[in-house]
C-alpha positions as a Python dict, from the first residue, in 0.01 Angstrom:
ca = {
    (1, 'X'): (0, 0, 0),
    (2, 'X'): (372, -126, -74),
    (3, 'X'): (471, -480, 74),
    (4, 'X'): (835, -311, 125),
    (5, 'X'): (709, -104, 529),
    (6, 'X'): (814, -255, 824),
    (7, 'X'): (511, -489, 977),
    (8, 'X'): (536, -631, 1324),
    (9, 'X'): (473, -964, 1323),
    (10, 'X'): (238, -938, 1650),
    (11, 'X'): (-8, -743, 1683),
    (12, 'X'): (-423, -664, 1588),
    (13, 'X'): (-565, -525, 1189),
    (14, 'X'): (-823, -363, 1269),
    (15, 'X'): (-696, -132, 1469),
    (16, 'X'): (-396, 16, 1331),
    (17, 'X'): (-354, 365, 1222),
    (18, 'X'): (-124, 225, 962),
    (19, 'X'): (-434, 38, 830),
    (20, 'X'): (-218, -313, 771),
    (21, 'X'): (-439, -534, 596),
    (22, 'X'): (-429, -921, 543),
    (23, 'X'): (-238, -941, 227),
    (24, 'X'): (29, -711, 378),
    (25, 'X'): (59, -929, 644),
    (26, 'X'): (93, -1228, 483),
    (27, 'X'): (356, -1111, 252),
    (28, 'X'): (534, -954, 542),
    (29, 'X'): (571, -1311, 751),
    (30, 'X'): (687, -1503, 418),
    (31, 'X'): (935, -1226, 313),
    (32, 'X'): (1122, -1260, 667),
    (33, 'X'): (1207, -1638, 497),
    (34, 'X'): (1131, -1783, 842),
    (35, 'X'): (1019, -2103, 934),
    (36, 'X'): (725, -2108, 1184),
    (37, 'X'): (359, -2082, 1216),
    (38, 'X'): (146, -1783, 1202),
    (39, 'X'): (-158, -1795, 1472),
    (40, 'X'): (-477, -1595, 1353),
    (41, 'X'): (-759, -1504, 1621),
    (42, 'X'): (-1110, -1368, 1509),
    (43, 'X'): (-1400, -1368, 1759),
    (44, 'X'): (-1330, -1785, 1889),
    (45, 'X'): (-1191, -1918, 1600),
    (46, 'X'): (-837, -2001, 1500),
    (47, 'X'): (-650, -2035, 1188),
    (48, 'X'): (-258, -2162, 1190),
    (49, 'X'): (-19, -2110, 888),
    (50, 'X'): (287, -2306, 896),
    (51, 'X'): (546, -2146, 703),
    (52, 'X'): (879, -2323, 607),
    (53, 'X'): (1168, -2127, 506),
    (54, 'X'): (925, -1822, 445),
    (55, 'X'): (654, -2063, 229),
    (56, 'X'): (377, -2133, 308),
    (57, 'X'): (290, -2504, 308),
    (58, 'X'): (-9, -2570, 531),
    (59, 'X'): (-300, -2448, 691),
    (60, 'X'): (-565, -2542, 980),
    (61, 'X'): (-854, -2396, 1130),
    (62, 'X'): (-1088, -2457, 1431),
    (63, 'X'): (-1378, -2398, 1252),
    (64, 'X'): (-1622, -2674, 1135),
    (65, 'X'): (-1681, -2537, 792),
    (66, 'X'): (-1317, -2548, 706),
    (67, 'X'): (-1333, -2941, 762),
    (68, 'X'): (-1246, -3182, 479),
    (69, 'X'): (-1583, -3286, 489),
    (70, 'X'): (-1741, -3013, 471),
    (71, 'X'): (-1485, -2854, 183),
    (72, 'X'): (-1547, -3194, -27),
    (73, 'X'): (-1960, -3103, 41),
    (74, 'X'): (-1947, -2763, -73),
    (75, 'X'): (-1711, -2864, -346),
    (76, 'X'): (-1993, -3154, -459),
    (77, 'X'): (-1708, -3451, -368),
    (78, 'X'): (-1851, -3628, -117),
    (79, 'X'): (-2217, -3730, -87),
    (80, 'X'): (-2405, -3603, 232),
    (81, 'X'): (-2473, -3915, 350),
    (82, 'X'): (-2133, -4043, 340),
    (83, 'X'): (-2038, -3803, 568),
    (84, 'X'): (-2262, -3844, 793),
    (85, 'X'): (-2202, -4210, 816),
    (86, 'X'): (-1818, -4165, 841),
    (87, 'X'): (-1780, -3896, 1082),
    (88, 'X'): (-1883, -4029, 1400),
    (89, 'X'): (-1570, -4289, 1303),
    (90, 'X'): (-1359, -3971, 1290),
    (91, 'X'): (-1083, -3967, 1630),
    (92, 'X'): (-810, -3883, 1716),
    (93, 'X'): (-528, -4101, 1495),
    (94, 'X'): (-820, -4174, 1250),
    (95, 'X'): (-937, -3872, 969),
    (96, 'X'): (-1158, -3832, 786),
    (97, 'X'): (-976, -3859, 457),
    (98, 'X'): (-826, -4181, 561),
    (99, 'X'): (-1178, -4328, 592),
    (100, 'X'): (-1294, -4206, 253),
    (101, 'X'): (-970, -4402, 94),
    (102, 'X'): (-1061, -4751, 276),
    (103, 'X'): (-1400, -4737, 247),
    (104, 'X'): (-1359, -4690, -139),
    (105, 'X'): (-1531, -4370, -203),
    (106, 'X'): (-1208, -4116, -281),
    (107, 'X'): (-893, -4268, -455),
    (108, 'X'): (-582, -4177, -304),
    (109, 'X'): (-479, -3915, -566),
    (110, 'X'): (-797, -3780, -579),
    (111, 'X'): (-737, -3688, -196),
    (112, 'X'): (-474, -3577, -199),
    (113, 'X'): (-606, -3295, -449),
    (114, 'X'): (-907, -3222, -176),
    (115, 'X'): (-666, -3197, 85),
    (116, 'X'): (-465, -2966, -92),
    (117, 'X'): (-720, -2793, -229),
    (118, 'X'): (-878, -2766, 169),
    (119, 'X'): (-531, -2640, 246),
    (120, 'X'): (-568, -2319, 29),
    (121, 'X'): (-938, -2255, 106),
    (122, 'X'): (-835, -2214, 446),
    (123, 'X'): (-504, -1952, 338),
    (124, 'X'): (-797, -1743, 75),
    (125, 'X'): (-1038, -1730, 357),
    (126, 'X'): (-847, -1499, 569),
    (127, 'X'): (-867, -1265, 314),
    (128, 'X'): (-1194, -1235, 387),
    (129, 'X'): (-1055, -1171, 779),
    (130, 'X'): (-1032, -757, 904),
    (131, 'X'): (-1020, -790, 1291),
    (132, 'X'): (-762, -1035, 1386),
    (133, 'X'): (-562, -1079, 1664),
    (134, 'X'): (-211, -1253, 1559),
    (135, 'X'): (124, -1400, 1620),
    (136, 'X'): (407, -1532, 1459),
    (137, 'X'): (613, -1815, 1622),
    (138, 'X'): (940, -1904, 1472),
    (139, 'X'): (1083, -2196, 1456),
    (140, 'X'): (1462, -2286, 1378),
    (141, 'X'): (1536, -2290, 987),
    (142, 'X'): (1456, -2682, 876),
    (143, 'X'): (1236, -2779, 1168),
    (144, 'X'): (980, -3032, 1092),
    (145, 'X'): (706, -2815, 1188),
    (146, 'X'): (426, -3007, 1042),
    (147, 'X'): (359, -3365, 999),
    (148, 'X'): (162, -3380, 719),
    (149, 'X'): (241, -3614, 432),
    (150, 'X'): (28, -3334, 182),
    (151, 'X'): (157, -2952, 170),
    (152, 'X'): (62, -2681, -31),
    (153, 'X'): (283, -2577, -339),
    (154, 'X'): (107, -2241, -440),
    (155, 'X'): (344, -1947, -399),
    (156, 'X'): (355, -1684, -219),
    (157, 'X'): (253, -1448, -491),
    (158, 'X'): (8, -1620, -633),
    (159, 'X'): (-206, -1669, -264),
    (160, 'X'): (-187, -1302, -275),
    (161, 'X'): (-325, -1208, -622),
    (162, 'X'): (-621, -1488, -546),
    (163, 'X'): (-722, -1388, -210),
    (164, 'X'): (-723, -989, -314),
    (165, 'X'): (-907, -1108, -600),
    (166, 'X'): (-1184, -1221, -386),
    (167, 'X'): (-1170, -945, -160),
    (168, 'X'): (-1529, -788, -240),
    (169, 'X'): (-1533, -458, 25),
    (170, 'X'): (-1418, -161, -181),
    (171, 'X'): (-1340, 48, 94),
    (172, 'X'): (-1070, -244, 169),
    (173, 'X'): (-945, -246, -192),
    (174, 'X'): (-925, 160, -209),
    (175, 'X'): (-750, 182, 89),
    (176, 'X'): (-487, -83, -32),
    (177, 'X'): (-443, 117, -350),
    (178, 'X'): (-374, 462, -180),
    (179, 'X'): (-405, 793, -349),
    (180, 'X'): (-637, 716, -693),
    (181, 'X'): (-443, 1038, -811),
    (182, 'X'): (-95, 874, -764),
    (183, 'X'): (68, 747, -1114),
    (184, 'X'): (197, 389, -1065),
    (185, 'X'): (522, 252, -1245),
    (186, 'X'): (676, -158, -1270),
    (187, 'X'): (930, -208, -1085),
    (188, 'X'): (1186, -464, -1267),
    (189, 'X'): (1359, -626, -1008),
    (190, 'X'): (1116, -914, -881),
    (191, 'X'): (1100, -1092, -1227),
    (192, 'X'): (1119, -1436, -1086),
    (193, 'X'): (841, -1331, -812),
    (194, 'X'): (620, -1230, -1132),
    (195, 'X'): (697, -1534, -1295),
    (196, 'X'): (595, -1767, -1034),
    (197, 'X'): (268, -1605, -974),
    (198, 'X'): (158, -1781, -1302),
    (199, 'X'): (-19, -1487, -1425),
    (200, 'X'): (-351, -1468, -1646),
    (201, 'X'): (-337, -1277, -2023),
    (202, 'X'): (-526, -944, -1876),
    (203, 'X'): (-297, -951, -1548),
    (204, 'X'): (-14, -920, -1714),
    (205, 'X'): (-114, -687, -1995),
    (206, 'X'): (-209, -479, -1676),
    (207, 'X'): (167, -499, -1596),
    (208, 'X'): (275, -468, -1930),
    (209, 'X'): (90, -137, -1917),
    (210, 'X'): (324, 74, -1631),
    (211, 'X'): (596, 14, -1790),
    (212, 'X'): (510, 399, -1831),
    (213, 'X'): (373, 561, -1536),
    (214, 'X'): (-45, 541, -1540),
    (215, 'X'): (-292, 656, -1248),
    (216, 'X'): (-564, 410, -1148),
    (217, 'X'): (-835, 569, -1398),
    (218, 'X'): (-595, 557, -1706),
    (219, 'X'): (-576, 160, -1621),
    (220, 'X'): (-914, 154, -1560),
    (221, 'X'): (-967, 270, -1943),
    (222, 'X'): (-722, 116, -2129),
    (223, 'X'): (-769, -236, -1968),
    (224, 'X'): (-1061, -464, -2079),
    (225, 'X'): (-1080, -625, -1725),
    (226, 'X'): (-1379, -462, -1470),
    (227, 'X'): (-1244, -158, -1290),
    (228, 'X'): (-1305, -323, -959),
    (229, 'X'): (-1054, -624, -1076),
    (230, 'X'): (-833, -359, -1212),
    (231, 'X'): (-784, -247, -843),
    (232, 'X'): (-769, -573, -708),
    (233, 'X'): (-500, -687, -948),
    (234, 'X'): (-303, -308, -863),
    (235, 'X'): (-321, -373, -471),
    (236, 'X'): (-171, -712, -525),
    (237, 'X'): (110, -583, -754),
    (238, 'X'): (171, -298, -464),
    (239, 'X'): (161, -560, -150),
    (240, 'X'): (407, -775, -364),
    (241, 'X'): (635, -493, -469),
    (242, 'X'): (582, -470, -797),
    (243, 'X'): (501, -200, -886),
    (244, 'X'): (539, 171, -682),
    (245, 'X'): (438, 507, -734),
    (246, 'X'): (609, 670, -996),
    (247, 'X'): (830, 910, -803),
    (248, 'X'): (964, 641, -599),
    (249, 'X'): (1099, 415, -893),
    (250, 'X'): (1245, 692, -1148),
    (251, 'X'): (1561, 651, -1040),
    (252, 'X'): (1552, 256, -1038),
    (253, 'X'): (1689, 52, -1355),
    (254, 'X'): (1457, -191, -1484),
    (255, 'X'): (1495, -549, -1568),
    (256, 'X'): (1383, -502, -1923),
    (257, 'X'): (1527, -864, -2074),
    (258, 'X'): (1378, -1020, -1742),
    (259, 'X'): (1015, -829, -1803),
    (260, 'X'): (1019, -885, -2191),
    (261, 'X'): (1051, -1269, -2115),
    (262, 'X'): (740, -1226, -1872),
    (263, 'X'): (481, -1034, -2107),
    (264, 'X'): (626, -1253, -2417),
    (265, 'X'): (870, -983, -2611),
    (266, 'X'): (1184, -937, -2714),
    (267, 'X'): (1217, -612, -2467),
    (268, 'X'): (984, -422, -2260),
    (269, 'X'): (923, -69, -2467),
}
């Protein structure tokens, strides 16, 4: 389903006959290029993205297992019983990772990693999100709108390809692709958004292959990736505009310097 519709930017998924799912949504809030903070509601827990200038550069949640502590556990970083001896120290004006630095047991840098890496656990796992009640609250253009010393650097295109790729319901990832029968064509005018997704080889040989116009099965056989990660990667490229059904782009002119530079040719035929 194409990143390009309209999306209100308040509103339930879940319960839309348009069937907007979290990637679309996500994409739709940084592509406004407005600075602000998206509020996510499932059951009683909250989740906050800050955006700045249409990035995303931080992320909190009200739920305990998307703590520091409890990342750095899961992640093997921090010994249980460290944490338990640190976190009834834990207050207001005193976290966590501030604790871990003076008592010795995380080096500064080394924190700063976990805290980014905590940052972008808590983006991917509303991927994982279908019934949501949200919001978007702007902010004017250059507002501090988070304190935070550490802010995510990922961009917005590659948050999308990782959290579809661990999206594991395939009625979720069908419906995102649309018609199975439709044949799917590049489009060539988001070269620097391809670019900055940092790619993998197979991703963008994937790309590299509708440069003529394929259906879903035809890139299901001529890639060596699974078929379900073959329609993962295809949703992503449709949220982020990328690539369209075929009908839609013949009449568009294609970046082909800008796409041979991507896939590592002198041209794109």
């Amino acid at each position: 389903m194409s990143g390009s519709r309209a999306i209100p930017l308040e509103g339930r998924l879940g319960s839309s006959p348009h069937h907007v799912d979290m990637p679309e949504l996500l994409f739709a809030v940084c592509a406004t290029g407005k600075t602000g903070r998206l509020v996510l509601h499932a059951g009683d827990v909250e989740k906050n993205v800050f955006l700045s200038d249409g990035q995303v550069v931080f992320a909190a949640s009200s739920s305990p297992d998307d703590r520091l502590g409890a990342y750095m556990l899961q992640r093997n970083e921090l010994a249980l019983d460290d944490l338990m001896r640190l976190s009834p120290q834990v207050r207001p004006g005193v976290r966590l990772g501030t604790l871990l630095v003076q008592h010795g047991l995380v080096p500064s840098r080394d924190l700063t990693r976990a805290v980014g890496g905590q940052i972008e656990a808590i983006v991917l796992s509303l991927f994982g999100w279908t019934h949501v009640a949200y919001t978007f609250l702007e902010e004017p253009s250059g507002t501090s709108i988070r304190d935070e010393a550490i802010r995510l650097m990922i961009p917005t295109p590659r948050l999308i390809v990782d959290g579809i790729d661990s999206v594991p319901s395939w009625e979720r990832i069908a419906r995102g692709l649309g018609s199975l029968d439709e044949r799917f064509t590049i489009m060539g005018g988001n070269v620097e958004s391809m670019r900055s997704a940092d790619l993998d080889t197979p991703s963008l040989e994937l790309l590299a292959m509708l440069r003529h116009p394929k259906t879903v099965t035809e890139l299901c056989e001529a890639s060596d990736m699974p078929d379900i990660a073959v329609c993962r990667k295809l949703w992503a490229f449709q949220v982020l505009d990328w690539v369209r059904p075929a009908d839609e782009t013949s009449a568009l002119d294609l970046d082909l310097e800008g796409l041979g530079m991507i896939f590592g040719h002198d041209d794109a035929d």
